[in-house]
C-alpha positions in Angstrom: -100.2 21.5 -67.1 -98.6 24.6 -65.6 -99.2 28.2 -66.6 -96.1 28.6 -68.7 -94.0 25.4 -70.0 -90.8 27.1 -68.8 -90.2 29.5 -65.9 -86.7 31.6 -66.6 -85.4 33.2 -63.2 -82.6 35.1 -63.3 -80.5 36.7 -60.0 -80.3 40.0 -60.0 -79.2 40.4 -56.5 -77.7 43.7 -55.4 -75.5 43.4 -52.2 -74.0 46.3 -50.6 -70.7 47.7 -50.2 -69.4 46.1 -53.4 -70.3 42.8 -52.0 -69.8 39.6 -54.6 -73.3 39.4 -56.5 -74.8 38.3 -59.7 -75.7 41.8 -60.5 -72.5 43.0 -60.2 -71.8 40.9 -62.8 -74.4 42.2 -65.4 -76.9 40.2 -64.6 -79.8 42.6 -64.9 -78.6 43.5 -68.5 -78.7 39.9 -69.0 -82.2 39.5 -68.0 -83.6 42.5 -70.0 -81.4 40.7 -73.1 -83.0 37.4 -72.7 -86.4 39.0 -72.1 -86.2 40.8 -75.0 -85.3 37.5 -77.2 -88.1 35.5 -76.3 -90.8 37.9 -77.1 -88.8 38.3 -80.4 -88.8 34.8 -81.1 -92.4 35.0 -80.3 -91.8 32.1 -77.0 -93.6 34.6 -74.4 -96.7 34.0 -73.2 -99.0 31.2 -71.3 -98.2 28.0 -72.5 -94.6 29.1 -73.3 -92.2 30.9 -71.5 -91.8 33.5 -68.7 -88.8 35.7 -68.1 -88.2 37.2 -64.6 -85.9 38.7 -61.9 -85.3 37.3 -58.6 -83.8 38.0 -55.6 -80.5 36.3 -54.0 -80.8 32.4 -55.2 -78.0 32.0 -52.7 -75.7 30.7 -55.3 -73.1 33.9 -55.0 -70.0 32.0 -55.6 -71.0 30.7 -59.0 -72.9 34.1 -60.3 -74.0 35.2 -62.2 -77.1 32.4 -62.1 -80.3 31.3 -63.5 -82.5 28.4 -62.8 -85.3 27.0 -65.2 -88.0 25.6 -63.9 -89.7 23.1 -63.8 -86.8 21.7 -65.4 -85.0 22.5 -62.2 -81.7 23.5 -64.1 -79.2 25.8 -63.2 -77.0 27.8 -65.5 -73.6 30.0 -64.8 -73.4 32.3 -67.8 -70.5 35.3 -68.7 -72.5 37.2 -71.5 -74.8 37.2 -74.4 -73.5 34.3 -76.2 -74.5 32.1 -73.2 -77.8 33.8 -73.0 -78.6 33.3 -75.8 -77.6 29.2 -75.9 -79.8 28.4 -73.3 -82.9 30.3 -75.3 -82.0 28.2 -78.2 -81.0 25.1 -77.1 -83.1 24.7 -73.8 -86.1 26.9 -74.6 -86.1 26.3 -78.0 -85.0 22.8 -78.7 -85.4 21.2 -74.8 -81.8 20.6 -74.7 -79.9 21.7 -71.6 -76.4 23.1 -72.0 -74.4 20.8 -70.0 -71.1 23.4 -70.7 -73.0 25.9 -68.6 -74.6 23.7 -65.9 -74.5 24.1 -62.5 
């Protein structure tokens, strides 16, 4: 069994000079949001799930991204509402959002 059941990386990829990126797209805010949530719903920890950043995924044109692993599934979201979807359908209930795949 791995360390956590689900591994929750979000891009947070700044680029320079205005360059498209998931960051520029809130996707730091999104991170702390969803990190936030799943120590609130108490889903944090070994056994359960980890939250972090990441660097460039190299998915630019569909930002901003996340992948969860080891489901191996991507997700485009626009804001909280989506964020908080994929904790309750995918974390949660092991359901992945097909409206938000990638």
């Amino acid at each position: 069994m791995s360390y956590f059941k689900h591994h929750v990386f979000f891009c947070t990829n700044q680029r320079p000079n205005g360059e498209s990126c998931c960051n520029n797209l809130g996707a730091s805010d999104m991170h702390t949001y969803a990190k936030k949530r799943v120590k609130e719903l108490g889903l944090a920890g070994e056994g359960k799930v980890r939250t972090n950043k990441a660097g460039c995924l190299d998915r630019c044109a569909l930002g901003p991204v996340m992948v969860v692993y080891p489901d191996n599934v991507w997700y485009q979201y626009v804001d909280k509402e989506d964020v908080e979807e994929i904790i309750q359908e995918h974390l949660i209930k092991g359901k992945v959002v097909e409206r938000l795949k990638v």
